[in-house]
PyMOL commands that place a pseudoatom at each C-alpha (Angstrom):
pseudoatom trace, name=CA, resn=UNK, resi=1, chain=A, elem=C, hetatm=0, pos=[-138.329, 94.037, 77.948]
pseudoatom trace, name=CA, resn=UNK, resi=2, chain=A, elem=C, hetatm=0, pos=[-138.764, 92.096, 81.071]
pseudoatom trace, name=CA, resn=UNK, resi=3, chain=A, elem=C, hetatm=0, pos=[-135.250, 89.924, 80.355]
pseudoatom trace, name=CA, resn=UNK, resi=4, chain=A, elem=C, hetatm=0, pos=[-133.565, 93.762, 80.244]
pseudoatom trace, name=CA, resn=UNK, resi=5, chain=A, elem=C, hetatm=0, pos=[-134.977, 95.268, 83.045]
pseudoatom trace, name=CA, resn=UNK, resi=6, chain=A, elem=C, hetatm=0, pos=[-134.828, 91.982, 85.292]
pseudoatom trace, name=CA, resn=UNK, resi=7, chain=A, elem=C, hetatm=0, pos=[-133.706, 88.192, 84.545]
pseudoatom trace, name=CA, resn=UNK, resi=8, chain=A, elem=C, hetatm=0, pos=[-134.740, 85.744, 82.318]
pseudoatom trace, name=CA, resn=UNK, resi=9, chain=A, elem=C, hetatm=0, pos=[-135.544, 83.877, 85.096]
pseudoatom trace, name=CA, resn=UNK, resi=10, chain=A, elem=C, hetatm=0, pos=[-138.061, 86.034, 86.005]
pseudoatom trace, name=CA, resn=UNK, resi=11, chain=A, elem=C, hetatm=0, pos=[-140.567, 85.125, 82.419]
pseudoatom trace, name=CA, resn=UNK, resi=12, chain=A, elem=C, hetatm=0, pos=[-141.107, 82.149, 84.561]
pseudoatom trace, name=CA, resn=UNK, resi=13, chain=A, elem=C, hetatm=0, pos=[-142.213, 83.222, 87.471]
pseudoatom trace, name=CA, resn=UNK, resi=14, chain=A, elem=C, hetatm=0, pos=[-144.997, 85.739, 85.495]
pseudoatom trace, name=CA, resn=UNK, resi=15, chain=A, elem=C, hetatm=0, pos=[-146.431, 82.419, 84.576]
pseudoatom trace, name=CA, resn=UNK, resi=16, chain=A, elem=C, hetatm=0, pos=[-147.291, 81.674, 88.398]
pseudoatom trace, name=CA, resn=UNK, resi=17, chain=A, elem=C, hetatm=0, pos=[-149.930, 84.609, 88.586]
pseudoatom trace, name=CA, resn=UNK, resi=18, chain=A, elem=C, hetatm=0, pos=[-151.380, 83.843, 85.221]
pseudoatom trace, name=CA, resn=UNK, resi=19, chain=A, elem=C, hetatm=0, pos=[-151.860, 79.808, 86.176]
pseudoatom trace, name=CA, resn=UNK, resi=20, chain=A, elem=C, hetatm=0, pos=[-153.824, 80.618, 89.853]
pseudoatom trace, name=CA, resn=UNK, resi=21, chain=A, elem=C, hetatm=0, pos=[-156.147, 83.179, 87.776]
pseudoatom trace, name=CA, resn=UNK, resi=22, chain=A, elem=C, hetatm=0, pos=[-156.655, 80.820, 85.361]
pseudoatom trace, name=CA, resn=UNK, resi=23, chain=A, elem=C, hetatm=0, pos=[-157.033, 78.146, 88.039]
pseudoatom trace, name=CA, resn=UNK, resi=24, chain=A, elem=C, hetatm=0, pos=[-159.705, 80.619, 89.649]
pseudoatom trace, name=CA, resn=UNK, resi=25, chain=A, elem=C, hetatm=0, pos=[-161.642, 81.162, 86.897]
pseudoatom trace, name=CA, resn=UNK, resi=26, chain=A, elem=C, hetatm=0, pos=[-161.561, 77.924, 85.419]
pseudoatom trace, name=CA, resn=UNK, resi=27, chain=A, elem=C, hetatm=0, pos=[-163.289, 76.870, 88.440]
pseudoatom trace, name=CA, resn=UNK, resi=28, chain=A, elem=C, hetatm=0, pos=[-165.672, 79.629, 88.581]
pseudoatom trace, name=CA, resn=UNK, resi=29, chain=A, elem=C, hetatm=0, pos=[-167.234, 79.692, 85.500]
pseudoatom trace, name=CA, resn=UNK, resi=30, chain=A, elem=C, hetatm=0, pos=[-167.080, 75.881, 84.206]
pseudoatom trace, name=CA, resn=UNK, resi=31, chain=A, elem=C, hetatm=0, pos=[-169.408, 73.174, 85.616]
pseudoatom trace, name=CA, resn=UNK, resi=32, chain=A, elem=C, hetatm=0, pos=[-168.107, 70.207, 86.412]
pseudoatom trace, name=CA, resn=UNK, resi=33, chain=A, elem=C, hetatm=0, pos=[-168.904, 67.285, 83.923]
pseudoatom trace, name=CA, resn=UNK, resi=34, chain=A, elem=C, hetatm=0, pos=[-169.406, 63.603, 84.848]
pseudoatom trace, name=CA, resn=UNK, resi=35, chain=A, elem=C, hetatm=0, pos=[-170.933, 60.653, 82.924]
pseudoatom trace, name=CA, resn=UNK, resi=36, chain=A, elem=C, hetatm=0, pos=[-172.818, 59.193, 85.909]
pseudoatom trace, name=CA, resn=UNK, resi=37, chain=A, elem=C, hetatm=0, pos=[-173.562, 55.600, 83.698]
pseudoatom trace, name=CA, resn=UNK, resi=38, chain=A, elem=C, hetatm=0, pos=[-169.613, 55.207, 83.749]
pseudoatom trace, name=CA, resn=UNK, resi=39, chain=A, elem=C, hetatm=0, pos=[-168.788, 52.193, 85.729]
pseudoatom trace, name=CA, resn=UNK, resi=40, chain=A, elem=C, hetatm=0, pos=[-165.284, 51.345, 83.795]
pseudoatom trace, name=CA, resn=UNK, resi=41, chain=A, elem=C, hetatm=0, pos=[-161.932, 51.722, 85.714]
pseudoatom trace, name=CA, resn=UNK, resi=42, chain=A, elem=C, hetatm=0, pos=[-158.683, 52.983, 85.035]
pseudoatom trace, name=CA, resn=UNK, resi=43, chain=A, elem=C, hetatm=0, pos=[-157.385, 50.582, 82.179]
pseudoatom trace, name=CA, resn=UNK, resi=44, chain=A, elem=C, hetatm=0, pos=[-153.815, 50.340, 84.139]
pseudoatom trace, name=CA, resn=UNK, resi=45, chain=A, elem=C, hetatm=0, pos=[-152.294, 47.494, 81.856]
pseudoatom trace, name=CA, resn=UNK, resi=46, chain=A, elem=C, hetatm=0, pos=[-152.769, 50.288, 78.771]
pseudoatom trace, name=CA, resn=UNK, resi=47, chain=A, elem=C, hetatm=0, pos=[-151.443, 52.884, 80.828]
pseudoatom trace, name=CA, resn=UNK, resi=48, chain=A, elem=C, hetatm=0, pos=[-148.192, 50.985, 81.369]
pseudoatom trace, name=CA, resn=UNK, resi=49, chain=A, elem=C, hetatm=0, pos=[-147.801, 49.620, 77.983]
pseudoatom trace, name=CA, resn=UNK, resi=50, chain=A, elem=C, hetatm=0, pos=[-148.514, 53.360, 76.653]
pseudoatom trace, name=CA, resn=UNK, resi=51, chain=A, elem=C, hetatm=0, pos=[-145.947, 54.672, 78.883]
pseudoatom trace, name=CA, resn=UNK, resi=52, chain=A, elem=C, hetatm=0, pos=[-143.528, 52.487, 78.348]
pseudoatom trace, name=CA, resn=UNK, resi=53, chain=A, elem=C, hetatm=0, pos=[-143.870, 52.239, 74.263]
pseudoatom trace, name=CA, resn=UNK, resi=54, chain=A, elem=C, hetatm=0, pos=[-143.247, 56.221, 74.945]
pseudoatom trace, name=CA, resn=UNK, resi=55, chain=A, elem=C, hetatm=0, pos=[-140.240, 56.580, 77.097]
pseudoatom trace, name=CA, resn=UNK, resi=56, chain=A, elem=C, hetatm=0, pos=[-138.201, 53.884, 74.826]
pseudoatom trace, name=CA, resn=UNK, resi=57, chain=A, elem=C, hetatm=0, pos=[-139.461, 55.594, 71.354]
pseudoatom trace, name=CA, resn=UNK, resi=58, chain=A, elem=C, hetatm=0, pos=[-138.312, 59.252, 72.677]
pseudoatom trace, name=CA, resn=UNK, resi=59, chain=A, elem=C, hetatm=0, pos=[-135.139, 57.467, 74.169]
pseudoatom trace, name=CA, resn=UNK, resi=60, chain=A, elem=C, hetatm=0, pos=[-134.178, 56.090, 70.703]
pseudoatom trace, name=CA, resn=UNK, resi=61, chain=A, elem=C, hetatm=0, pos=[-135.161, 59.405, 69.272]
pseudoatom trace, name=CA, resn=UNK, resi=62, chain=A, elem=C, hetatm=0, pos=[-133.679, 61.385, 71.344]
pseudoatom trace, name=CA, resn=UNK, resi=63, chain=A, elem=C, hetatm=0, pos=[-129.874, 59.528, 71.591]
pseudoatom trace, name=CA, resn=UNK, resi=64, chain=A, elem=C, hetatm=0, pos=[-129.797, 58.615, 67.979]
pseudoatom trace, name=CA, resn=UNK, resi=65, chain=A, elem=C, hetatm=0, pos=[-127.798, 61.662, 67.011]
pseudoatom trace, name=CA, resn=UNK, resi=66, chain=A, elem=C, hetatm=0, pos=[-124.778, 60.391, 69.503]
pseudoatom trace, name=CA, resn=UNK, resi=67, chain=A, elem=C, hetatm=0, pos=[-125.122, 56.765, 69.397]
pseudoatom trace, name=CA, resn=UNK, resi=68, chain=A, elem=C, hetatm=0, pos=[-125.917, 56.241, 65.544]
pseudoatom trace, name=CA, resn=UNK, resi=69, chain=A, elem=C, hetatm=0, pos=[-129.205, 54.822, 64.123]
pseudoatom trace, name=CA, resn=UNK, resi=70, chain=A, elem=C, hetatm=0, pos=[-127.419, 51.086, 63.990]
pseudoatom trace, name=CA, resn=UNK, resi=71, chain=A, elem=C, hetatm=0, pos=[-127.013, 51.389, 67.193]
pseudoatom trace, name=CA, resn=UNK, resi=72, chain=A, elem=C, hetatm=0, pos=[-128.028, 47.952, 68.538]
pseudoatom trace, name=CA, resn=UNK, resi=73, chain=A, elem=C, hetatm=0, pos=[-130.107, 50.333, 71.810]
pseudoatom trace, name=CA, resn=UNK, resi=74, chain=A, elem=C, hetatm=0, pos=[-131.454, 52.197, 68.800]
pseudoatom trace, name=CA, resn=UNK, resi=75, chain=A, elem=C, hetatm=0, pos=[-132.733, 49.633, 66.638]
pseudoatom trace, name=CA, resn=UNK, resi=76, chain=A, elem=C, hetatm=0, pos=[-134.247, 47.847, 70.189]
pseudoatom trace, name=CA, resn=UNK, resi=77, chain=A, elem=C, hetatm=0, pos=[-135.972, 50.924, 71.612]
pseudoatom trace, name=CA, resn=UNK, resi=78, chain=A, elem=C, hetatm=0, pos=[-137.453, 51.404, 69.048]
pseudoatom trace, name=CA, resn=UNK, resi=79, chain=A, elem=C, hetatm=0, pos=[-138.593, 47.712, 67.983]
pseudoatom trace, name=CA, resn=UNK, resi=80, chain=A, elem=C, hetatm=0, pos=[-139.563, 47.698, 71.486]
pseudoatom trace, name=CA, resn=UNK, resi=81, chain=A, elem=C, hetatm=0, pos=[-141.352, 50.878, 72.125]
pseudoatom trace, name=CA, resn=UNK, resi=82, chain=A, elem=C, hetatm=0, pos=[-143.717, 50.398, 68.353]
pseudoatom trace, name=CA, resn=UNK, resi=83, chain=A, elem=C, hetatm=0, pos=[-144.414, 47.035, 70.028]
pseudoatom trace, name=CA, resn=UNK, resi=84, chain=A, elem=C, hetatm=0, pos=[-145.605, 48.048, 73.155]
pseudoatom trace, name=CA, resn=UNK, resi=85, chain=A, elem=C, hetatm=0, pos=[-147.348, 50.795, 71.100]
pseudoatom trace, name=CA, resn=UNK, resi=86, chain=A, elem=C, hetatm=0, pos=[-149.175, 48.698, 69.032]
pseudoatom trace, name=CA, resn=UNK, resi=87, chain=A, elem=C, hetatm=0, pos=[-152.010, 47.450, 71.016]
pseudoatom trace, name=CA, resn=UNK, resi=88, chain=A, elem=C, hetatm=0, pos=[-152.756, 51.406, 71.685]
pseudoatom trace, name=CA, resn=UNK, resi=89, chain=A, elem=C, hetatm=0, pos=[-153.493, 51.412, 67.658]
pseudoatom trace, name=CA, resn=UNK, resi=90, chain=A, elem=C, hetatm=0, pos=[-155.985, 49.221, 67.683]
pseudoatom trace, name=CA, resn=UNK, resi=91, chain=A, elem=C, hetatm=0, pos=[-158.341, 50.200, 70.955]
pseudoatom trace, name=CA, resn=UNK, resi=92, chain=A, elem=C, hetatm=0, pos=[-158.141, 54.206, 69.411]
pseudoatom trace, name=CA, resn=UNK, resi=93, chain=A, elem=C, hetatm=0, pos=[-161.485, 54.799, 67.254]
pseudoatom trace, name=CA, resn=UNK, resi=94, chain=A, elem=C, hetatm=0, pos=[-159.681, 57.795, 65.756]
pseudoatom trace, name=CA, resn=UNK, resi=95, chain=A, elem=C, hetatm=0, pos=[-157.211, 56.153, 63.753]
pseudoatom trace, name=CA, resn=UNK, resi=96, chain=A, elem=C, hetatm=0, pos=[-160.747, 54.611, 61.959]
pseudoatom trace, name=CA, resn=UNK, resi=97, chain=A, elem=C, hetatm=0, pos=[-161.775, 57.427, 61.177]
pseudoatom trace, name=CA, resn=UNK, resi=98, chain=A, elem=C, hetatm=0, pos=[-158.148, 58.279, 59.442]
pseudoatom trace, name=CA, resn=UNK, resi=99, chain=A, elem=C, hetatm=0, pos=[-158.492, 55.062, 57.590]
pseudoatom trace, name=CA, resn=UNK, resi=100, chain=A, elem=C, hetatm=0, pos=[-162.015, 55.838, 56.366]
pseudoatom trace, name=CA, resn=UNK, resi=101, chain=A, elem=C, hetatm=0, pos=[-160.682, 58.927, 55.027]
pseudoatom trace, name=CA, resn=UNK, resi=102, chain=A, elem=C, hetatm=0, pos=[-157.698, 57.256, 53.519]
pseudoatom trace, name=CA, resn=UNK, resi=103, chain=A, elem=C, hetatm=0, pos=[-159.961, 54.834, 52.052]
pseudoatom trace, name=CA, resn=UNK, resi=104, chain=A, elem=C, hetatm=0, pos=[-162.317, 57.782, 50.424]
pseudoatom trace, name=CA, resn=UNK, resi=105, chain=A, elem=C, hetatm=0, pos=[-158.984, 59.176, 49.064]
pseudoatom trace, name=CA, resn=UNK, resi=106, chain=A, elem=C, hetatm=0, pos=[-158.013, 56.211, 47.768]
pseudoatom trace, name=CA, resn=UNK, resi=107, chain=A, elem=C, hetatm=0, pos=[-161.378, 55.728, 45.783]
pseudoatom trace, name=CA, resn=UNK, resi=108, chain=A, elem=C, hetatm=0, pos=[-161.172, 59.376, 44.716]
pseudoatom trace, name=CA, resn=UNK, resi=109, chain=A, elem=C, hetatm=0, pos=[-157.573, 59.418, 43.228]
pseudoatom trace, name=CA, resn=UNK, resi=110, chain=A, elem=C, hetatm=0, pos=[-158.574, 55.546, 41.632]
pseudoatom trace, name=CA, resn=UNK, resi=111, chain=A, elem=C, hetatm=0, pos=[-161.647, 57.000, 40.215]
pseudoatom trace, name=CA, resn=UNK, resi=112, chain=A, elem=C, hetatm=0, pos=[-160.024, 59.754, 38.887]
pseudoatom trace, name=CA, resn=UNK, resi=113, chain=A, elem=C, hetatm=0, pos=[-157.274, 58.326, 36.945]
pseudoatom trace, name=CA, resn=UNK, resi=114, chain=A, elem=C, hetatm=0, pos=[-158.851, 55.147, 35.736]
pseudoatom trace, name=CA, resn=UNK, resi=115, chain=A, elem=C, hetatm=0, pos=[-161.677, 57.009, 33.904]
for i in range(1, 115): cmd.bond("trace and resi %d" % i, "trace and resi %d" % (i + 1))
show_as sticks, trace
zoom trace
């Protein structure tokens, strides 16, 4: 209704009055939550490695369909950006979790088929 009467342009700009209300009464009603024992800093070597392993992943992703997935700046980016990526894997405690429950699967589908 609103692109009819007005511009598509203009579903963008409803968003401006919803975001300050939300804004408002985000900060209204929710108490502010600190862990006062934290004493770590910004970890700024796993920031850069994070956002780099992201930019040249969704690069290869992203110009694969023109330049081919040969494509020597395919193949790289994304070599490069897993690498870079990889050290993320390890410090995550979620992706334990995943391989507990991969584990537990494994065991289940093993104990159901060898009996």
């Amino acid at each position: 209704m609103l692109t009819q009467s007005a511009s598509w342009r203009w579903f963008f700009f409803i968003n401006i009055p919803v975001g300050i209300a939300v804004i408002i009464l985000t900060l209204a009603n929710v108490e502010e939550s600190k862990d006062e024992t934290f004493t770590g800093r910004i970890d700024w070597t796993g920031f850069g490695l994070i956002t780099a392993g992201m930019v040249l992943f969704i690069l290869a992703l992203q110009d694969s369909g023109t330049e081919g997935w040969g494509s020597p700046l395919i193949l790289g980016s994304l070599v490069a950006g897993v690498v870079l990526l990889s050290p993320a894997y390890k410090s995550f405690d979620m992706f334990k979790d995943f391989e507990d429950r991969g584990n537990q699967f494994k065991a289940l589908v093993h104990k159901q088929f060898a009996s």
